[in-house]
FIMARLUM-501218 format. One line per field, with one value per residue (C-alpha): residue number from 1; residue in one letter; x, y, z. Coordinates in Angstrom, 3 decimals, padded with zeros to 6 digits. Last residue first. Example, Ala and Ser with C-alpha at 12.3 -4.5 7.8 and 13.67 -1.06 7.14 Angstrom:
<pts>
resi = [2/1]
resn = [s/a]
east = [013.670/012.300]
north = [-001.060/-004.500]
up = [007.140/007.800]
</pts>
This chain:
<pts>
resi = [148/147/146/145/144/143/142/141/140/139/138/137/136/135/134/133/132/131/130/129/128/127/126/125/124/123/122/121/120/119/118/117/116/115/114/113/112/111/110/109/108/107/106/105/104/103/102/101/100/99/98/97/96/95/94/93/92/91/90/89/88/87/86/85/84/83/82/81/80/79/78/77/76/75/74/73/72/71/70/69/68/67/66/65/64/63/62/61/60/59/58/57/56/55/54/53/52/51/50/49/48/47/46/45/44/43/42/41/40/39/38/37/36/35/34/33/32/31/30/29/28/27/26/25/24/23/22/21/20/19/18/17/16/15/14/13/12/11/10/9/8/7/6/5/4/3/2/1]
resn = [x/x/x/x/x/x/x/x/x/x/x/x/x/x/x/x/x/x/x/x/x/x/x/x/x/x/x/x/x/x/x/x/x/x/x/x/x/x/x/x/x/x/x/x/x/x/x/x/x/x/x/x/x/x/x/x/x/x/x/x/x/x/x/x/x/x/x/x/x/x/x/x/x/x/x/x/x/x/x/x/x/x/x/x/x/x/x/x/x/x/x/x/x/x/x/x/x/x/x/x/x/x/x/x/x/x/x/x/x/x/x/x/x/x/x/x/x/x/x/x/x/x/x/x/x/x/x/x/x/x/x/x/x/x/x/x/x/x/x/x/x/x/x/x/x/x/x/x]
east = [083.987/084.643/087.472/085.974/083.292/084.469/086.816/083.265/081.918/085.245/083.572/081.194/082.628/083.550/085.307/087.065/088.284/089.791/092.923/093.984/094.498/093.828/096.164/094.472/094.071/091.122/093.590/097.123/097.280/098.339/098.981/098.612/101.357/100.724/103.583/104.077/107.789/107.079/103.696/101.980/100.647/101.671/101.408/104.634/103.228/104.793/102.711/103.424/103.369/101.310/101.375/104.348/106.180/109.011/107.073/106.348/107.775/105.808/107.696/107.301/104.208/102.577/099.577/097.356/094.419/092.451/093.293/090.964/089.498/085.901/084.780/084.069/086.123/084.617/081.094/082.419/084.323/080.638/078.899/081.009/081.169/076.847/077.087/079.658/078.345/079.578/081.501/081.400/084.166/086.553/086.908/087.476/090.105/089.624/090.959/087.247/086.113/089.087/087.604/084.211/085.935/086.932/089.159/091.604/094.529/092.444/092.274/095.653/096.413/094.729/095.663/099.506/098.957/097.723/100.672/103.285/101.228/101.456/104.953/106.023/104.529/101.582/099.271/100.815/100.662/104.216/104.357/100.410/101.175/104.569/102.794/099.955/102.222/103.858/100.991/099.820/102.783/103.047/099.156/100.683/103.597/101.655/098.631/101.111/102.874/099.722/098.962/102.285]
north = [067.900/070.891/072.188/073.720/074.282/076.774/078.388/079.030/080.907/083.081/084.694/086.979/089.891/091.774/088.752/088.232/091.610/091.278/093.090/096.242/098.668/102.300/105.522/109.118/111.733/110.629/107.961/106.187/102.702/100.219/096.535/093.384/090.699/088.113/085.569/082.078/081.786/079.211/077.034/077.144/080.847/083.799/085.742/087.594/090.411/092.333/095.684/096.383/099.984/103.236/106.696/107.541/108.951/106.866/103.602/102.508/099.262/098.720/096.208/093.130/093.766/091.374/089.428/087.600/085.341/082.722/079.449/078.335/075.205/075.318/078.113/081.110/083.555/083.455/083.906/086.989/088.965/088.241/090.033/092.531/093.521/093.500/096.122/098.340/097.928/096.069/095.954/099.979/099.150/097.424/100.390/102.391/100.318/098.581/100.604/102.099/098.012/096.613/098.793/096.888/093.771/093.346/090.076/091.809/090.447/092.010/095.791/095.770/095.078/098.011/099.915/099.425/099.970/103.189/104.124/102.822/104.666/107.976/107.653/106.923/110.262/110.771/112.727/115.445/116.292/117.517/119.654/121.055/121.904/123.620/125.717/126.129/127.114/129.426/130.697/131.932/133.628/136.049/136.713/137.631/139.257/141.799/142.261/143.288/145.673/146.963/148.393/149.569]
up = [091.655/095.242/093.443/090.119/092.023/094.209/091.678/089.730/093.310/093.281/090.013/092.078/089.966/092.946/094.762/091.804/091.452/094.995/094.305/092.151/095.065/095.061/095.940/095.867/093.782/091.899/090.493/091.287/090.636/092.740/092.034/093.571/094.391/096.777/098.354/099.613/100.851/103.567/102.605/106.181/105.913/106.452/102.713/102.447/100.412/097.279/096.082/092.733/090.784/089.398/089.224/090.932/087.940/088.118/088.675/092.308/094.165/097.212/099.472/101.706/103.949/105.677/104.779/106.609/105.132/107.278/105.648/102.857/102.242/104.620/102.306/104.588/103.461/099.992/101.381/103.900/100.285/098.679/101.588/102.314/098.438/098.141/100.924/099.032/095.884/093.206/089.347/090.359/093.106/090.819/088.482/091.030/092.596/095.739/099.310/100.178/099.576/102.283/105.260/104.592/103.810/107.645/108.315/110.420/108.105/105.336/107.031/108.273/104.708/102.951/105.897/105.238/101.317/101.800/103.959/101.454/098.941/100.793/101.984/098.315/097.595/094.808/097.912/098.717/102.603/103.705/100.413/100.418/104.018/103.227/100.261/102.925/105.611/103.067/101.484/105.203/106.549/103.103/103.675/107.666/106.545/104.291/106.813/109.108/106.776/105.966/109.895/110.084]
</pts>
């Protein structure tokens, strides 16, 4: 009797994992819609900390985390630009989930002003191509460009 327990409770266990490994995988639709939803709550509320853990790999070794906020609050502040809020159009993801386009309504006084970025799928997780010029510090060259 004792084994037989012991039996149905292993058996109990893979299956709420198997089911918890379903519910929670992480190349899902639902995963990259929700990864995209923070990545904008976390621009429209103006916070480039939250913003860096949503950046690409690759993006996020051009510049450390500190040295990002810090940039991504200088580009903010240039007297031209209009506080940036986004909202969510669609996420349009390849077959295989590993990679697609993000389309934003961008709110601002132009009507049908949009963003597109794109999202990649690697280290098992969902990451945004966006703010590479914020990274690179090349937002300061746009800067002059208009200010002659």
């Amino acid at each position: 009797m004792k084994i037989k327990k012991i039996i149905l409770f292993t058996v109990f266990i893979l299956l709420l994992s198997g089911v918890e490994f379903y519910v929670n995988r992480p190349m899902t639709k639902n995963n990259s819609i929700k990864r995209t939803e923070g990545f904008i709550e976390a621009v429209n509320e103006n916070k480039p900390e939250l913003i860096y853990g949503y950046l690409m790999p690759s993006i996020q070794k051009l510049i450390s985390k500190e040295d990002f906020i810090e940039n991504f609050e200088k580009e903010r502040s240039y007297p031209y630009l209009t506080p940036l809020y986004l909202y969510l159009d669609n996420v349009d993801l390849c077959e295989d989930k590993t990679k697609g386009t993000i389309n934003c309504i961008v709110a601002s006084r132009l009507p049908g002003e949009k963003m597109k970025f794109d999202i990649v799928f690697v280290d098992n997780n969902y990451y945004i191509d966006a703010f590479e010029y914020v990274a690179d510090g090349s937002f300061i060259e746009k800067f002059k460009r208009i200010s002659k």
